[in-house]
N, C-alpha and C positions, 0 to 999 in steps of 0.2 A: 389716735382713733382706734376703734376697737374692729378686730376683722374676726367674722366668725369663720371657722372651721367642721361643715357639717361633714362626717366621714360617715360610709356604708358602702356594701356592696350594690346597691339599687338596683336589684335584680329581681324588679327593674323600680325604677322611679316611679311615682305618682304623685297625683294631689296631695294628699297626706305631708308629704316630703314639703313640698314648697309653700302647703299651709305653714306647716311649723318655723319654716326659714324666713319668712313674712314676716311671724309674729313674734319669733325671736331678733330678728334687726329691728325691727322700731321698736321693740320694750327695751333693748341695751344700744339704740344709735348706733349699729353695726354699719361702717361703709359700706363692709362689701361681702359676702358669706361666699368662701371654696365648698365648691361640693367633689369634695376625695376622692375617687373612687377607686376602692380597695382589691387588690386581683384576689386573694384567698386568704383573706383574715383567718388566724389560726384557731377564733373559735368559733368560726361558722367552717370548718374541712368536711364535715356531714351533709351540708346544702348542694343541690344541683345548680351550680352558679354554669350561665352562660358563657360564654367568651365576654372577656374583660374589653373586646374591643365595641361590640353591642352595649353594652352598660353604659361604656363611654359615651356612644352616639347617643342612645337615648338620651342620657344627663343633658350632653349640648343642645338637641333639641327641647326639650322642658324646660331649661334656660332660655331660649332665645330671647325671648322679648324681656327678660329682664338683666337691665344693662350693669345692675350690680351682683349677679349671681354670675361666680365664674367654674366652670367646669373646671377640676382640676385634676394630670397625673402623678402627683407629688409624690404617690406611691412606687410607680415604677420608675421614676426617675432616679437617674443616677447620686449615690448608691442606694438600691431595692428597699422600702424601709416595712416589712410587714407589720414590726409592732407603733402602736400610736406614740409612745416617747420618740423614737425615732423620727415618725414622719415630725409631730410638731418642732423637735432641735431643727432639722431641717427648714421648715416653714419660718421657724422663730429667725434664723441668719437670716433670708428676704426680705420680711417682714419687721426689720429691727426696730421701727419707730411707730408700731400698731403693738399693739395690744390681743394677741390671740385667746378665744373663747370657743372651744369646742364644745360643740353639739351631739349629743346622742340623747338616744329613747331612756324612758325610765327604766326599762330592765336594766339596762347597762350600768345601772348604779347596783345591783346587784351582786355584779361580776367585777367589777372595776378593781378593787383591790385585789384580785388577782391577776392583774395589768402587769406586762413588763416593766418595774420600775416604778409601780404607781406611785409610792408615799412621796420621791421627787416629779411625777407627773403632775397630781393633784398638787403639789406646792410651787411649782413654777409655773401654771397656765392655769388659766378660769376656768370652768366648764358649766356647761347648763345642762343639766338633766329635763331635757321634756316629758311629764307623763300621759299616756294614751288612754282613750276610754277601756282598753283591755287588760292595761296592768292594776295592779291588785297593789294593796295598801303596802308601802316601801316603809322600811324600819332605816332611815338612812344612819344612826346611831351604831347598829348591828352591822352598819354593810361597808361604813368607812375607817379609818385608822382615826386616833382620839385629834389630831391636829387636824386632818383637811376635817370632822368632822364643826370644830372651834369654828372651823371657818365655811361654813355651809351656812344658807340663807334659803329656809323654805317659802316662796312664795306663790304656792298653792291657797288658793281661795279666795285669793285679798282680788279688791277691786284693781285694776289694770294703773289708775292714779297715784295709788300707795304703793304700787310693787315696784312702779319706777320713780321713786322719791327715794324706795331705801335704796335701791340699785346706785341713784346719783349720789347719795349720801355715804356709800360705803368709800374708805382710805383706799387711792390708786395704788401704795404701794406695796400693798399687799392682796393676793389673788383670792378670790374667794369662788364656790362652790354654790351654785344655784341651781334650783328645784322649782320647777315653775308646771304651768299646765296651758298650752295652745290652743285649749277645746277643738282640737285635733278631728278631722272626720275618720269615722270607723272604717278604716281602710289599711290593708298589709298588701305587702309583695307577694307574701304565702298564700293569700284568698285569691288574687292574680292570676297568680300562675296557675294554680287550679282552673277557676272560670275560665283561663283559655283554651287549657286543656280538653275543657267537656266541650259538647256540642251549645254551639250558640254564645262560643263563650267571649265573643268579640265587642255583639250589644251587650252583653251582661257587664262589662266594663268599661262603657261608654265613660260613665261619669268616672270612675277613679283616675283616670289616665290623660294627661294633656293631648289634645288630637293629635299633634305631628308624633309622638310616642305609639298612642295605638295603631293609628299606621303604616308607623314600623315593626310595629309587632307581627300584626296582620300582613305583612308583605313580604317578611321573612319569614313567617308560619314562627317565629321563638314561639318556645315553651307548649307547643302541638303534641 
């Protein structure tokens, strides 16, 4: 079975987030999607991240009710793993008889190959690159090494029946790299946190935010 691995800070989580974790389990039959959550990813150290323990709770709450999304602290767990090869070797020993598919934004196909480790990252685990209505036409050709690019599977545009016929149809024994699109709602952490900051800015993110998230927001004052 295939277990996704969605890693971010979710600082804080929203719709956005679990739109895309939806539509990435049923297009690749994920059992179960970890959502990671990251204490200070090396290249987000410029962001005003909260406390890693708030992020947490959020995540558990925005989970609840779905009994296949598991909050996970795979990052601070024993030993600390700040870069993503680390956390997934770690994840891969538990996990021995699934199949790991990590999840991140289209930008991150930008930056990847400046990963710790990428060219054995992207050849030992799947990965899905989901793109957002805010990211801007990806050259994944320019952005990847010439092997994981051999092995990349753009499917952007195609009807949702075709994207998952070549998905079932690609060899298990070899990893491959996909590029897909969620029709994702126009929604960031960064507009978030903003909106709460101003006045009013609680109804103004009514909708981006699962209710038990926004009020916890609103009841801690984060991000005031």
């Amino acid at each position: 079975m295939g277990v996704g691995v969605f890693g971010g800070t979710f600082n804080p989580i929203h719709r956005g987030h679990l739109h895309v974790a939806k539509n990435v389990q049923s297009m690749f039959g994920l059992s179960r999607v970890l959502f990671v959550v990251s204490p200070t990813p090396p290249h987000k150290q410029a962001e005003k991240l909260i406390p890693f323990a708030h992020r947490y709770a959020m995540v558990s709450l925005a989970v609840e009710k779905e009994i296949s999304f598991i909050p996970s602290m795979a990052e601070i767990e024993p030993e600390p793993s700040p870069y993503t090869i680390d956390t997934m070797d770690k994840l891969a020993q538990i996990e021995k008889q699934n199949r790991l598919f990590f999840i991140a934004g289209g930008d991150s196909l930008l930056e990847v190959a400046s990963w710790r480790e990428s060219e054995r990252l992207l050849a030992e685990y799947n990965f899905i690159f989901v793109t957002r209505p805010w990211d801007g036409p990806i050259d994944a050709e320019k952005c990847l090494p010439a092997d994981a690019f051999r092995r990349t599977r753009n499917l952007t545009g195609l009807e949702r029946k075709q994207a998952k016929k070549i998905i079932a149809g690609e060899p298990k024994e070899e990893n491959r790299i996909y590029i897909m699109d969620a029709k994702a709602p126009d929604i960031s952490s960064t507009k978030i946190r903003a909106l709460v900051a101003a006045k009013g800015g609680d109804r103004a993110v009514r909708r981006m935010l699962p209710p038990a998230v926004r009020v916890y927001i609103k009841k801690l004052r984060l991000y005031a």
